[in-house]
Kinemage of the C-alpha trace (Angstrom):
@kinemage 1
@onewidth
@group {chain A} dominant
@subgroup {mainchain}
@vectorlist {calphas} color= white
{ca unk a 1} P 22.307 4.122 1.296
{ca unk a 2} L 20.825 1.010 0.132
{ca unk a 3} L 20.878 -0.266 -3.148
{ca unk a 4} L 17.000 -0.872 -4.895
{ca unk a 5} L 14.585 -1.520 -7.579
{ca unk a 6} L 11.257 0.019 -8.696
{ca unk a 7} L 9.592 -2.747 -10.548
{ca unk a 8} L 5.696 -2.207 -12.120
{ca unk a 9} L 3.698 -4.445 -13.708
{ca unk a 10} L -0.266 -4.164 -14.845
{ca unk a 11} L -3.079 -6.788 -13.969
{ca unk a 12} L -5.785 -6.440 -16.668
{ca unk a 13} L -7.007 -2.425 -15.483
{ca unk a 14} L -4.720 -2.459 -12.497
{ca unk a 15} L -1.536 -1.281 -12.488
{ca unk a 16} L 0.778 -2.375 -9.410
{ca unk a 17} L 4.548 -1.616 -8.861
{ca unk a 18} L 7.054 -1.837 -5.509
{ca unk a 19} L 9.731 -0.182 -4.357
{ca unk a 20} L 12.458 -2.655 -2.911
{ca unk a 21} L 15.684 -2.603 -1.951
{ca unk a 22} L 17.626 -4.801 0.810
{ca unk a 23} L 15.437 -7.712 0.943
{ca unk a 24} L 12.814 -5.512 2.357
{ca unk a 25} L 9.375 -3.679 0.247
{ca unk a 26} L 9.467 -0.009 1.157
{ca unk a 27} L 6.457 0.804 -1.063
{ca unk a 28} L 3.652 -0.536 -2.819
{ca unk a 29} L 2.003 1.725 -5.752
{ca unk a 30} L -1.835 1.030 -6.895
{ca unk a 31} L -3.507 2.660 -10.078
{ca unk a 32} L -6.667 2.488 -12.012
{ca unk a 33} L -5.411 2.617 -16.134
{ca unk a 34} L -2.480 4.601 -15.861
{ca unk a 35} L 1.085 3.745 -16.100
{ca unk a 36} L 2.298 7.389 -15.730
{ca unk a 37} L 0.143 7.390 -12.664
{ca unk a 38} L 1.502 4.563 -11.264
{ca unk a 39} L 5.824 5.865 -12.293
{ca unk a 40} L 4.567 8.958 -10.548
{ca unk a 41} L 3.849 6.882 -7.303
{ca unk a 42} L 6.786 5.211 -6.915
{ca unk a 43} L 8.838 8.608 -7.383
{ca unk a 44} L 7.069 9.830 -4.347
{ca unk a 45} L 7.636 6.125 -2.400
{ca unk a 46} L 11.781 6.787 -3.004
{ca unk a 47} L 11.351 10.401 -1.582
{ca unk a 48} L 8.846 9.203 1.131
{ca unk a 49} L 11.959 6.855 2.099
{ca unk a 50} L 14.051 9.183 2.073
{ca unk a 51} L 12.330 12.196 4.511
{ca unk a 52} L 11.517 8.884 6.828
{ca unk a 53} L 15.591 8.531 6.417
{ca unk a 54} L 15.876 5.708 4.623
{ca unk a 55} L 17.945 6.526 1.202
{ca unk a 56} L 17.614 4.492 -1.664
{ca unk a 57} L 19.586 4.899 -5.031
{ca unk a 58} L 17.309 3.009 -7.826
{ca unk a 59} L 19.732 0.541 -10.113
{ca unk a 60} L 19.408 -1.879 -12.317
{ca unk a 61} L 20.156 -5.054 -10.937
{ca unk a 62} L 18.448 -8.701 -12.428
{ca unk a 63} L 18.615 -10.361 -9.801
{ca unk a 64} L 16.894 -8.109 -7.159
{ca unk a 65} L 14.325 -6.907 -10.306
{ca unk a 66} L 13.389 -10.706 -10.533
{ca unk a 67} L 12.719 -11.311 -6.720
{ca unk a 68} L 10.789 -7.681 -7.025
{ca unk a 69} L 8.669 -9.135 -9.756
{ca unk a 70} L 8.097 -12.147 -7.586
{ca unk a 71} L 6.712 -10.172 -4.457
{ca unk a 72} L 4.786 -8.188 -6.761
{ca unk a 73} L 2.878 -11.008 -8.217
{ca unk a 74} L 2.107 -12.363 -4.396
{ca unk a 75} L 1.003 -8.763 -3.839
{ca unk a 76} L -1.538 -8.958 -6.909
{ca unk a 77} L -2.414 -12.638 -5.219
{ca unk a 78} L -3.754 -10.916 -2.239
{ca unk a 79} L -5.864 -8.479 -4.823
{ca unk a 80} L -7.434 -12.068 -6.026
{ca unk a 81} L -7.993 -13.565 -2.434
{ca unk a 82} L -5.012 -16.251 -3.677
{ca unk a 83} L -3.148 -14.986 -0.498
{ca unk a 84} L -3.975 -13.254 2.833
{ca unk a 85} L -2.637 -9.761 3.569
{ca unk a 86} L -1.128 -11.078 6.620
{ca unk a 87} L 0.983 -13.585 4.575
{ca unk a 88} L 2.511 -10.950 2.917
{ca unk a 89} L 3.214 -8.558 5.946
{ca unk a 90} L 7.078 -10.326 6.430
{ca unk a 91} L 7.958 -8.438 3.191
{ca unk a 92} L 7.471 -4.991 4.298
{ca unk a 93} L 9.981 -2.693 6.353
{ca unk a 94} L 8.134 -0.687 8.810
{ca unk a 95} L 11.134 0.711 10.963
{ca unk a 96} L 10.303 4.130 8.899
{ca unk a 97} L 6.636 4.188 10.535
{ca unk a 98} L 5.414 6.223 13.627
{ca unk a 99} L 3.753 4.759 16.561
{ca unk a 100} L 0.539 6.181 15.022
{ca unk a 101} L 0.999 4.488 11.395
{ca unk a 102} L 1.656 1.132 13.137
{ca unk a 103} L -1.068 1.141 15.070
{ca unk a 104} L -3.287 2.018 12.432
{ca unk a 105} L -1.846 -0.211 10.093
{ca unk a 106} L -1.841 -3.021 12.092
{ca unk a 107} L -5.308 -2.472 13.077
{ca unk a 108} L -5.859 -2.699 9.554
{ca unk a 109} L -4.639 -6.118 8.873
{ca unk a 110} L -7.741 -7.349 11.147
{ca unk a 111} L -10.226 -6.241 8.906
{ca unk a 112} L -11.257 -9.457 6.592
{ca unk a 113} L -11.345 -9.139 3.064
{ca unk a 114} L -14.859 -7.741 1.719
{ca unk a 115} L -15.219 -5.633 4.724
{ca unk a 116} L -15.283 -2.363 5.034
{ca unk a 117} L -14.589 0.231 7.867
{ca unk a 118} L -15.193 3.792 8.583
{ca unk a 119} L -12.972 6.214 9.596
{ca unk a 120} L -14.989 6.971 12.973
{ca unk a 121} L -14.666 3.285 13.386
{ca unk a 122} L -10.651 2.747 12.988
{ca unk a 123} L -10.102 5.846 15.142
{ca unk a 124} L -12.210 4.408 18.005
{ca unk a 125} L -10.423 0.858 17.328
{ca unk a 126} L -7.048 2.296 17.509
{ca unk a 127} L -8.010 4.986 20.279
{ca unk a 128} L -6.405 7.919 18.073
{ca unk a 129} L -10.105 9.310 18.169
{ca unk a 130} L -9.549 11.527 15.208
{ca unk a 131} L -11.075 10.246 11.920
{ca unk a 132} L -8.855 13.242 10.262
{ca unk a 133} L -6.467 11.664 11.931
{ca unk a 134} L -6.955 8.662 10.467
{ca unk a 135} L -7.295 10.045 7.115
{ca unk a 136} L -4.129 11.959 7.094
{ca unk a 137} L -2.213 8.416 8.120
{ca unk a 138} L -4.209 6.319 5.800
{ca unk a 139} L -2.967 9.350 2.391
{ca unk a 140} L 1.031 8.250 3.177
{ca unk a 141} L 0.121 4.504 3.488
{ca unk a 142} L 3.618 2.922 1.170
{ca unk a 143} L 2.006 -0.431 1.379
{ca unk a 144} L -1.546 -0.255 -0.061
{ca unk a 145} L -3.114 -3.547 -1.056
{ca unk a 146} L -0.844 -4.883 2.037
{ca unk a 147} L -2.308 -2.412 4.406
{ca unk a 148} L -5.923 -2.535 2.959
{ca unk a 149} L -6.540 1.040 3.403
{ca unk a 150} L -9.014 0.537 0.596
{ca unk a 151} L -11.132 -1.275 3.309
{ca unk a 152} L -11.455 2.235 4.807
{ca unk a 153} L -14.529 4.342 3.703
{ca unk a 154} L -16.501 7.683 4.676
{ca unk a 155} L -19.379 7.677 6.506
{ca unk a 156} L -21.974 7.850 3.610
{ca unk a 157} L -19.116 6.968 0.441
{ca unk a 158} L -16.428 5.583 -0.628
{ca unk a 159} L -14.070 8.643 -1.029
{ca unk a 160} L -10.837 7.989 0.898
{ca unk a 161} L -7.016 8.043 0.651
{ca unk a 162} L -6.984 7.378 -2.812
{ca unk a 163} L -8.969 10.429 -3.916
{ca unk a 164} L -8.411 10.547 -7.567
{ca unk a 165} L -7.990 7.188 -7.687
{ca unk a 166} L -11.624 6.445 -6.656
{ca unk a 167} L -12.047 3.875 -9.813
{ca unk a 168} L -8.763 1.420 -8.286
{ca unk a 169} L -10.592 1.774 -4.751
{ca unk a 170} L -14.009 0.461 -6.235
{ca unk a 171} L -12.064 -2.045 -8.304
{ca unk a 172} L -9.949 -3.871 -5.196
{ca unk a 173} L -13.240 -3.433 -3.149
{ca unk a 174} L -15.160 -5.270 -5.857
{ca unk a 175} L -12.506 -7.890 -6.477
{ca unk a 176} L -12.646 -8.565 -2.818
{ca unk a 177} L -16.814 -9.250 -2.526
C-alpha cells in the first residue's frame, strides 16, 4: 500500500485536482464550476487504483501535498499551451493500464493541440475498430488533460467521455484554438 495525496485546486471556471502517491500521478480530475464534482472524481480515481490493484491510503503529508501542487500547476500549463502533453507524460504511472488503454492513450498524445478526432478515426488509428470501444476506454481515462481525451469527439458533436461535463470539454477545447 502506498502512501498518497489528493490535492485540487481551481483555475478561474476550471477545477483540476490529482491523485499522487509514490512519486508517480495515478489520476487527474477535470470539472466545469464544481468543487463537489471535482472531490467526487478523485474518490472514484483512489477506487479506480485500487480494482487496477494499486492501493492507496490518502494522508496528509506537506511535503508530498507541495510536489502534488507543483505537478498540478504544470498540468493546468498544458490547459494554457505553456507545456506540451508529452512533457508531462513522465509523471504518470501507467503499469495499471491494459494493452488497449495504452494504445489508445498513446495514440492520443499524437493528436496536436486544437485538433480534434473522432471516435471512428482513433479506432481505425489504433486498429481496435470499435468506436464503442473507444468510448468505453476513453470514460475510465485517470489522466485527462494529459491524455487529451477531450480531443476526442462524435461524429456530428462534441458529446464524449465527459458527458455531464460537456461545459469543461468545450472549455479545454476552446482554450486550446
Amino acid at each position: 500500500m502506498y502512501k498518497g495525496v489528493v490535492v485540487h485546486k481551481r483555475y478561474g471556471k476550471l477545477n483540476l485536482g490529482i491523485l499522487y502517491a509514490n512519486g508517480w500521478v495515478y489520476g487527474i480530475a477535470v470539472a466545469h464550476n464544481s468543487t463537489s464534482r471535482l472531490l467526487n472524481r478523485l474518490r472514484r480515481l483512489v477506487n479506480f487504483a485500487a480494482m487496477r490493484g494499486v492501493f492507496i491510503k490518502i494522508s496528509s503529508d506537506r511535503v508530498m501535498e507541495k510536489q502534488a501542487l507543483e505537478i498540478l500547476d504544470k498540468v493546468y500549463d498544458v490547459v494554457t499551451g505553456k507545456r506540451t502533453n508529452r512533457e508531462l507524460f513522465s509523471y504518470l504511472d501507467p503499469s495499471h493500464l491494459n494493452i488497449n488503454e495504452r494504445r489508445v492513450y498513446l495514440a492520443l498524445l499524437q493528436t496536436k493541440r486544437g485538433q480534434t478526432i473522432t471516435y471512428g478515426d482513433l479506432a481505425r488509428m489504433t486498429r481496435i475498430n470499435s468506436p464503442r470501444l473507444i468510448g468505453q476506454i476513453l470514460s475510465r481515462n485517470p489522466f485527462p488533460v494529459i491524455i487529451p481525451c477531450h480531443r476526442v469527439i462524435g461524429e456530428r458533436s462534441l458529446q464524449g467521455y465527459l458527458g455531464s461535463e460537456y461545459e469543461a470539454k468545450k472549455l479545454l477545447l476552446a482554450r486550446e484554438r
